[in-house]
N, C-alpha and C positions, 0 to 999 in steps of 0.2 A: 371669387378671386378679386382683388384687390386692384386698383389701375401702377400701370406699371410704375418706379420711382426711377426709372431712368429715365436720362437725359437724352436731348435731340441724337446729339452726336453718339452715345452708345447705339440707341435704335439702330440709329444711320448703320455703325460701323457691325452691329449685328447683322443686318440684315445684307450688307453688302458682301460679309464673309461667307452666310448662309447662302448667297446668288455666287461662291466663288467667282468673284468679281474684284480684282484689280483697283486700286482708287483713280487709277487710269484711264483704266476701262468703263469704268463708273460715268467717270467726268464727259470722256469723249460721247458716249452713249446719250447724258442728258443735256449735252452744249456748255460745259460749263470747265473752267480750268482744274486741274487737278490737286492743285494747292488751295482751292475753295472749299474740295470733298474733304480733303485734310483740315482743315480748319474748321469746317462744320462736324467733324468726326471728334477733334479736342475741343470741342465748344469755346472754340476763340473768335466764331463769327454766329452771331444769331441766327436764329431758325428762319431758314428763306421763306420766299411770298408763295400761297398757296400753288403757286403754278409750276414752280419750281418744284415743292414736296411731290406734288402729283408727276412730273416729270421723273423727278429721283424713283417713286415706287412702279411706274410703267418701266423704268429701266429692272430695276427690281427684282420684280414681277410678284409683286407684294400688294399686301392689302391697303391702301392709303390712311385708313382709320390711326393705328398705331402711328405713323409718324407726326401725321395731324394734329394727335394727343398731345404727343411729345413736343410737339412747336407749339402750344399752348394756347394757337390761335382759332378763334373761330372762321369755320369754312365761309366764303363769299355766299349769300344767301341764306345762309341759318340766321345770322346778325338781323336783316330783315324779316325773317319770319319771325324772331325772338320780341319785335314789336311792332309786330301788324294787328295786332290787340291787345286792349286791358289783360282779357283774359289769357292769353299766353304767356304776357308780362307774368302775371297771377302765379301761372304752373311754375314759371321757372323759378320763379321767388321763393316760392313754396319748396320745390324739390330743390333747391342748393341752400334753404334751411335744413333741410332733413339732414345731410350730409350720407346721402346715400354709396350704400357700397355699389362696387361695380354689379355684383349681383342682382342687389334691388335694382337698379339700373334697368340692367335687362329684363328685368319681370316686370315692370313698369312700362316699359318697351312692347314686353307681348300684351299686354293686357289692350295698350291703346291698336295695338293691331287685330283686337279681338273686337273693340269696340266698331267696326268697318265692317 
């Protein structure tokens, strides 16, 4: 399966209609105004700071992964692990030559968990 090509604000506006959730109810929920959930839902305000995504998928009650994705940004702490060595440097360089599908992804995934 493929990573999704929708945008923040679809996600967003998927996943809040799936929590039959209000943009209201949304906003009030994660501290935030409700014309901010509108405007991240029409992608007229960029994808908030990770604290915020994680805020919006605890209200949710959704998996943070997919939104994360969708905001394009690396989570806080991956960025440093991505070069706490050469060698990781290495892997990452290597697998985003490959242009892996989301599939290989995950097999690549189990495997390094096989490796433990």
């Amino acid at each position: 399966m493929e990573p999704s090509r929708e945008t923040f604000g679809a996600v967003l506006r998927r996943l809040r209609r799936t929590a039959k959730l209000s943009q209201e109810e949304l906003a009030s929920r994660v501290g935030v105004d409700f014309t901010y959930v509108s405007k991240l839902e029409n992608d007229r305000a960029r994808p908030p700071a990770e604290e915020t995504v994680l805020r919006l998928c605890t209200a949710l009650n959704s998996n943070p992964d997919e939104l994360i994705v969708a905001s394009k940004k690396i989570p806080a702490g991956l960025g440093q692990a991505a070069v706490s060595s050469r060698g990781a440097l290495e892997f990452l360089r290597e697998a985003d030559s490959m242009k892996l599908t989301e599939g290989e992804w995950r097999r690549l995934t189990a495997t390094l968990k096989r490796l433990r």
